[in-house]
N, C-alpha and C positions, 0 to 999 in steps of 0.2 A: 719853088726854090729847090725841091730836093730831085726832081726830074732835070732843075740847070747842073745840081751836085754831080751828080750820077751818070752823067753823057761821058763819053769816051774822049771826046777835046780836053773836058775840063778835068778829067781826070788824070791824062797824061800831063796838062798842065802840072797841075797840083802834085804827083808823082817825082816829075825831072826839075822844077823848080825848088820843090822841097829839098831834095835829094842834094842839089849844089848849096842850096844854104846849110846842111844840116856839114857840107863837107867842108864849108867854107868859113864858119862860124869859130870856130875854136883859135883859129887865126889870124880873124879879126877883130873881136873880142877878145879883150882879155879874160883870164880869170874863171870864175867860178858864172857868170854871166855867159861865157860864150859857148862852155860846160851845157848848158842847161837849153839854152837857144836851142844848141845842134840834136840834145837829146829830143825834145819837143817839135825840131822841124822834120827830126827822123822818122818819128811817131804817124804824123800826119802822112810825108812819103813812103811808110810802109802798108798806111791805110788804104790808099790810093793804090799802091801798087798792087796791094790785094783785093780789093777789088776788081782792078782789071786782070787778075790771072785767074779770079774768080768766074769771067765772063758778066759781070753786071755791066750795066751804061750801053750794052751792043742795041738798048732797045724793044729785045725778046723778052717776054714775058710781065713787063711793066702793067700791059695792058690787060692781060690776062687773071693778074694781081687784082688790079682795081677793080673788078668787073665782080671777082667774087665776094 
């Protein structure tokens, strides 16, 4: 599971998908609900995105990891 987390598809996924709900949320949700959505989906979309500005999910060094 954490090698399907960590791939770079599913990262962008998780990144651009996050990123429109966390933008879209306040909008459509009312209230202190939609508040919290957006902050929690941003959360995840800042994960993601750091990660991949980190270079993780490229594949390098995974194997390198395990092995030690």
């Amino acid at each position: 599971m954490k090698a399907l987390l960590s791939s770079r598809p599913v990262l962008w996924f998780l990144f651009l998908f996050n990123a429109v709900v966390a933008a879209a949320a306040p909008f459509v949700v009312d209230g202190t609900q939609g508040v919290m959505t957006a902050v929690g989906m941003g959360v995840v979309s800042l994960g993601a995105g750091g990660e991949l500005a980190r270079g993780r999910g490229r594949g390098r060094g995974h194997r390198k990891a395990a092995a030690v």
